[in-house]
C-alpha positions in Angstrom: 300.6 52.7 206.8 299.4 50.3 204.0 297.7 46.8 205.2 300.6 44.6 205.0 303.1 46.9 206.6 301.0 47.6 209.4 300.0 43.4 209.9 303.9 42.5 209.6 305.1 45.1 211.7 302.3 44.2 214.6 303.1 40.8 214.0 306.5 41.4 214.4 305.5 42.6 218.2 303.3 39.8 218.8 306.8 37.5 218.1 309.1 39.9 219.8 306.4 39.9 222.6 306.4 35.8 222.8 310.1 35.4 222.5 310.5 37.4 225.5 308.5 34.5 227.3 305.1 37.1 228.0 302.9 34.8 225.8 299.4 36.4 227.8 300.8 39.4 226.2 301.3 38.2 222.6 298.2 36.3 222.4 296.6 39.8 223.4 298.5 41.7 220.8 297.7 38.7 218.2 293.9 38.7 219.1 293.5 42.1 218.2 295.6 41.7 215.1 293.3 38.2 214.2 290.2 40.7 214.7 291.5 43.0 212.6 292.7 41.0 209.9 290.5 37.6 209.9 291.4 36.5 206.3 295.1 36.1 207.3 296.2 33.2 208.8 300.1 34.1 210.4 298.6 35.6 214.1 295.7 32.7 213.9 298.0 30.2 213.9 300.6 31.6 216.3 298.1 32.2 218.9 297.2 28.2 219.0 300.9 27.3 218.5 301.8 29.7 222.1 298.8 27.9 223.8 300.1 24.6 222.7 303.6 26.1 224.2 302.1 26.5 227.4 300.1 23.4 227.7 296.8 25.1 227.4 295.9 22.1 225.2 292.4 22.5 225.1 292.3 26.2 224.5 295.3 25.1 221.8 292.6 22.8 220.3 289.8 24.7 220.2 292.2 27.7 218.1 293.4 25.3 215.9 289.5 24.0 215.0 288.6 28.0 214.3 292.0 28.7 212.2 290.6 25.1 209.9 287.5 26.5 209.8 288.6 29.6 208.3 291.3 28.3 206.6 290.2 24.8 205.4 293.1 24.1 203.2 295.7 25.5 205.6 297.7 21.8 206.4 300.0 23.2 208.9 296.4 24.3 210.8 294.9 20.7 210.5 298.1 19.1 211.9 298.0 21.3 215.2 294.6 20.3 215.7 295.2 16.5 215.2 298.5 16.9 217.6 296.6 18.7 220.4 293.7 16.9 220.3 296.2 13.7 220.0 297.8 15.0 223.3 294.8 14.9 224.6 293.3 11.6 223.5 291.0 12.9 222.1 289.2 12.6 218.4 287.1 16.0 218.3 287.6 19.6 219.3 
């Protein structure tokens, strides 16, 4: 299965996985997927946004602060780390 087929239709799980409220689940599906393929953002970025679901804020934070490390010009990535540190009150990860 080439690359992208095999990332979208894994990805696909992780969201069918989430949306069927088993986030421990998706994050483990998406973690492996993240592992797997570190230069693409999607499973980085959903893994902070289901933490931030939950209310695992600082865990949110602290995904959100790897995904703009990796991904420095990735805006949606710097705005879920402002808003969960924010809900926090809190200026650094």
């Amino acid at each position: 299965m080439p690359y992208s087929a095999s990332y979208k239709k894994r990805f696909a799980e992780g969201n069918r996985v989430r949306k069927k409220g088993d986030a421990e689940a998706a994050i483990k599906i998406l973690r492996k997927l993240a592992a797997e393929f570190p230069k693409k953002a999607a499973a980085h970025l959903v893994i902070g946004m289901i933490l931030w679901d939950e209310g695992s804020l600082s865990a949110a934070s602290r995904e959100f602060r790897v995904i703009t490390r990796l991904f420095p010009k990735l805006e949606i990535a710097s705005l879920g780390l402002f808003h969960t540190l924010w809900a926090q009150s809190k200026r650094t990860a």
